[in-house]
C-alpha positions in Angstrom: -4.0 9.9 -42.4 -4.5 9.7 -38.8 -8.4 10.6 -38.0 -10.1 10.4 -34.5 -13.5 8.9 -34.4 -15.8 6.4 -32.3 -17.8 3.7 -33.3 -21.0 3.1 -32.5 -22.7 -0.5 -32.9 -26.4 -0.6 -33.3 -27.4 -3.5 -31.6 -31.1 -5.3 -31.4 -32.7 -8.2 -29.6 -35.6 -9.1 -32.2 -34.5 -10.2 -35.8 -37.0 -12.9 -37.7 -34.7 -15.2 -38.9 -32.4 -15.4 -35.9 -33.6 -13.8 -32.4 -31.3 -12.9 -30.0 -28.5 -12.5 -32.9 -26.2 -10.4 -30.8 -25.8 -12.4 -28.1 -25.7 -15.6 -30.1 -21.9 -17.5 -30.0 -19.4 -18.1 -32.0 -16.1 -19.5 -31.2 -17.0 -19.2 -27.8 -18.3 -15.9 -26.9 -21.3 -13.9 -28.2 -21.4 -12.0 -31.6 -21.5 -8.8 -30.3 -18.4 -9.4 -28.5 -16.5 -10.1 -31.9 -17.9 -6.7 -33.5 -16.5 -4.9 -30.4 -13.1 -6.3 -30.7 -13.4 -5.2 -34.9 -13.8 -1.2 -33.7 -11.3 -1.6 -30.8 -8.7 -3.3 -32.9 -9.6 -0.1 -35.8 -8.4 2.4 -32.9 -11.5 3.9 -32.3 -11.3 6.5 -29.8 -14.1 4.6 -27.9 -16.7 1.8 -28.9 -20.2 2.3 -27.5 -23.1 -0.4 -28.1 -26.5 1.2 -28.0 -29.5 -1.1 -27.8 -33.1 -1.1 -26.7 -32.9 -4.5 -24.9 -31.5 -5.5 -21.2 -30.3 -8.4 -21.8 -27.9 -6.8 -24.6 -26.7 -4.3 -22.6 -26.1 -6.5 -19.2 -24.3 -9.2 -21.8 -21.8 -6.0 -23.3 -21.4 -4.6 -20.2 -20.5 -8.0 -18.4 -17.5 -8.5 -21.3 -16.0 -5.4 -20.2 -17.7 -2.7 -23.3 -19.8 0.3 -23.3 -23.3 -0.3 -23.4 -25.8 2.7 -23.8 -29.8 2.0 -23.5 -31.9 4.0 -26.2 -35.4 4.0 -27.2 -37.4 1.4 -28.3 -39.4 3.3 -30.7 -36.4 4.3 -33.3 -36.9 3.6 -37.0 -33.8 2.8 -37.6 -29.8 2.1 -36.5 -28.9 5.8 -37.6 -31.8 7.3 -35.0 -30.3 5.3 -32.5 -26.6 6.4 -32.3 -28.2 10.3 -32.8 -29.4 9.4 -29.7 -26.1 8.4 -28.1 -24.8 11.1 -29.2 -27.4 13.6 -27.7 -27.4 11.5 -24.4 -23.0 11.4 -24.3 -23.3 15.2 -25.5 -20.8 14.8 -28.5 -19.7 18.3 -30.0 -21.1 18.6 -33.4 -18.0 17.7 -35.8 -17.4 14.4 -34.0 -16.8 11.7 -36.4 -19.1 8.4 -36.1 -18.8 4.9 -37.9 -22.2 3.3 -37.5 -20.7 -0.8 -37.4 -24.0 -3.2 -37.7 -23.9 -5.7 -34.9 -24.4 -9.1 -37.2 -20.5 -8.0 -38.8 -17.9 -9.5 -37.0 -15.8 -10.3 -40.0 -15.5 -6.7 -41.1 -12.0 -5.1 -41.6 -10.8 -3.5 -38.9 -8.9 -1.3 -41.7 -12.3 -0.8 -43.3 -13.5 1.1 -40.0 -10.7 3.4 -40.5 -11.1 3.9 -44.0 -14.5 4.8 -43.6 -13.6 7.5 -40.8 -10.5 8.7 -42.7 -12.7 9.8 -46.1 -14.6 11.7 -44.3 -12.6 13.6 -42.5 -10.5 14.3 -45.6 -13.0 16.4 -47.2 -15.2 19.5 -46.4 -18.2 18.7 -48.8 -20.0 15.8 -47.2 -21.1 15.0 -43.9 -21.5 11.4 -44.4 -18.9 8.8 -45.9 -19.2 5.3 -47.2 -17.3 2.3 -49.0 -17.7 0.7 -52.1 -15.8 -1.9 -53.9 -15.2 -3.0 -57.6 -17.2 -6.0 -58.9 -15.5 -9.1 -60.1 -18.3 -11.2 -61.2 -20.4 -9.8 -63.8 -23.8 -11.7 -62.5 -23.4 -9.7 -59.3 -24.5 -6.6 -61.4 -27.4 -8.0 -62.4 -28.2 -9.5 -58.6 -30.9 -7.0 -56.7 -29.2 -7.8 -53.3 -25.7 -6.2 -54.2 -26.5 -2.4 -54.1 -24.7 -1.0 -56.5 -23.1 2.7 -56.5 -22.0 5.0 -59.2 -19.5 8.2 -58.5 -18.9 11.5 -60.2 -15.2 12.5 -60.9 -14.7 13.5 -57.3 -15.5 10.5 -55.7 -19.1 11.5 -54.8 -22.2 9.0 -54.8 -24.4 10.1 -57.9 -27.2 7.5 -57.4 -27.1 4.1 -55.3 -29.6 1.7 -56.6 -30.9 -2.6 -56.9 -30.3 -2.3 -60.6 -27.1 -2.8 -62.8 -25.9 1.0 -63.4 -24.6 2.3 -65.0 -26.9 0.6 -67.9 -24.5 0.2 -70.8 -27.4 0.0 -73.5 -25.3 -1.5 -76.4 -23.7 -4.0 -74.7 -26.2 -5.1 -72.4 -28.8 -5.1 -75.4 -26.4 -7.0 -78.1 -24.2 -8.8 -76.3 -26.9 -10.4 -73.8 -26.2 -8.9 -70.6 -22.3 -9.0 -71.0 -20.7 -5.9 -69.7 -18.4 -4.9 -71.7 -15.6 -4.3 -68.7 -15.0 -0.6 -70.2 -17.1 0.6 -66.6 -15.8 0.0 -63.6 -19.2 -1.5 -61.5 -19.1 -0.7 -57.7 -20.6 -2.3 -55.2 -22.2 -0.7 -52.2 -20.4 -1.2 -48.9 -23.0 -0.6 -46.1 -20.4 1.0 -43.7 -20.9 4.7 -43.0 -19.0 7.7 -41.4 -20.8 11.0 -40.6 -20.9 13.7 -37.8 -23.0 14.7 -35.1 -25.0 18.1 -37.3 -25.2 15.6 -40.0 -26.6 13.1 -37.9 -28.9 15.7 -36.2 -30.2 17.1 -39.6 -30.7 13.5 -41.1 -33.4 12.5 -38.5 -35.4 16.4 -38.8 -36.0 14.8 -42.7 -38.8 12.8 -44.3 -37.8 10.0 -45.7 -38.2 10.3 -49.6 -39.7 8.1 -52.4 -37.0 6.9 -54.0 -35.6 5.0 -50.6 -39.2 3.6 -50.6 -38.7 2.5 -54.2 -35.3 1.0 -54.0 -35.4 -0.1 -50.2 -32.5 2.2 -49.6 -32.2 4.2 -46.8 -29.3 5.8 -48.4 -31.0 7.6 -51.3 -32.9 9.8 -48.6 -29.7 11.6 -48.3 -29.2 12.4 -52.0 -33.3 13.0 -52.4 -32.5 15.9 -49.8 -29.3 17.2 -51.8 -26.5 16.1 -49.7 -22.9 14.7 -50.6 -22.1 11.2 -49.8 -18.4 10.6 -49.9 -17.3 7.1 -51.0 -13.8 5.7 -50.5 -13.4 2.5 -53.0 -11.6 -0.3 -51.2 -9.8 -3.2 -52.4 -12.8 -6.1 -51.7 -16.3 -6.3 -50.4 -16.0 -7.7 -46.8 -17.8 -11.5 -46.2 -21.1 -11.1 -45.5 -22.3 -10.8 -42.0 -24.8 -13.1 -40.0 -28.5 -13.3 -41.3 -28.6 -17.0 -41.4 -28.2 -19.8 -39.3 -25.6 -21.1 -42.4 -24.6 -17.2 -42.1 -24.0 -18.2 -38.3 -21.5 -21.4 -39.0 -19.9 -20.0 -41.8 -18.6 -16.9 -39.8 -17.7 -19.5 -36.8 -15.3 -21.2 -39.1 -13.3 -18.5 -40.2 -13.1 -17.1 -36.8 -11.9 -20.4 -35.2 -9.1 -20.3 -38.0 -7.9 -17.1 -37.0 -7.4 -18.5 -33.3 
């Protein structure tokens, strides 16, 4: 289906491992530059950067893309872009893909995808990706969030931990699923609209996000839907690392 929706790329100076990440090249121009090109080549209606540093938003603005300075005092990505959406004065049903600034390898189709489930239902005001897992010792691996759905194709519970827990197998067999359920691993890509995005930052954020590390569960804690769209394959991984950094380099300077 067609859908109309913009994209909005959270976008900070300060990261431990790898300051500056943003603006830090690869295959000749700056990261940030590469995740703009992602949202413009996924037909957003526009593609706004919003970051709390100048040198960010000189950098983005110099290549030519929308650059919007927020506060520096936000918690995280998701109070940001409210912001930009307060400050641009978007109506309240506008669709939003929140793309993190360290992906510049993520589908372009993906961003679509993303916008699309959500604007193909009336339940949920957010929407997400996941994708089937293909090697079993990712289930068991704390850093792949995994995600299981009801019949609908709504998130029941994301979580660190291998679930659904198939007791038998996982008990007699050693830790072997048993490939009769279909794992699903969390895509961190999200869709949602302004009055969701308003009413996420009124709540508190729950205990079972500060259990599991995941902001996501603060939605469900407060009994909202999250719609999630299963895709064919989890996207490579985006920059964390300086080996995150060259690895991304090399695939973009094969596509050129």
């Amino acid at each position: 289906m067609s859908v109309r929706f913009k994209v909005v790329i959270p976008a900070r100076y300060g990261s431990t491992r790898l300051p500056g990440k943003p603006l830090l090249n690869i295959a000749g121009k700056p990261m940030i530059a590469h995740v703009c090109e992602r949202a413009q080549e996924a037909d957003a209606d526009d593609v706004i950067v919003a970051t709390d540093d100048v040198r960010i938003f000189q950098a983005v603005s110099d290549l030519g893309f929308k650059a919007v300075m927020t506060r520096a005092d936000h918690q995280s990505g998701t109070e940001r872009i409210a912001e930009v959406a307060r400050l641009c004065g978007w109506a309240g049903d506008e669709i939003i893909v929140n793309l993190q600034g360290d992906e510049p390898l993520i589908p372009p189709t993906y961003i679509r995808d993303v916008a699309a489930a959500l604007a193909s239902q009336q339940q949920a005001g957010i929407a997400t990706l996941a994708a089937k897992i293909t090697d079993p010792e990712e289930i068991f691996n704390p850093n792949a969030v995994k995600v299981v759905l009801n019949k609908a194709g709504y998130a029941l519970y994301f979580s660190r931990a291998p679930i659904p827990w198939e007791r038998d197998t996982f008990t007699l067999a050693g830790g072997k699923p048993s490939g009769k359920s279909p794992y699903l691993r969390h895509i961190g890509l999200y869709a949602y609209t302004v009055d969701f995005l308003n009413r996420y930052c009124l709540w508190d954020a729950s205990m079972l996000e500060s259990v599991e590390s995941l902001e996501q569960l603060r939605i469900l804690w407060h009994g909202e839907a999250v719609r999630v769209k299963v895709v064919d394959r989890t996207p490579a991984a985006g920059v964390d690392t300086q080996e995150d950094l060259l690895r991304v380099e090399q695939v973009l300077l094969l596509k050129h």
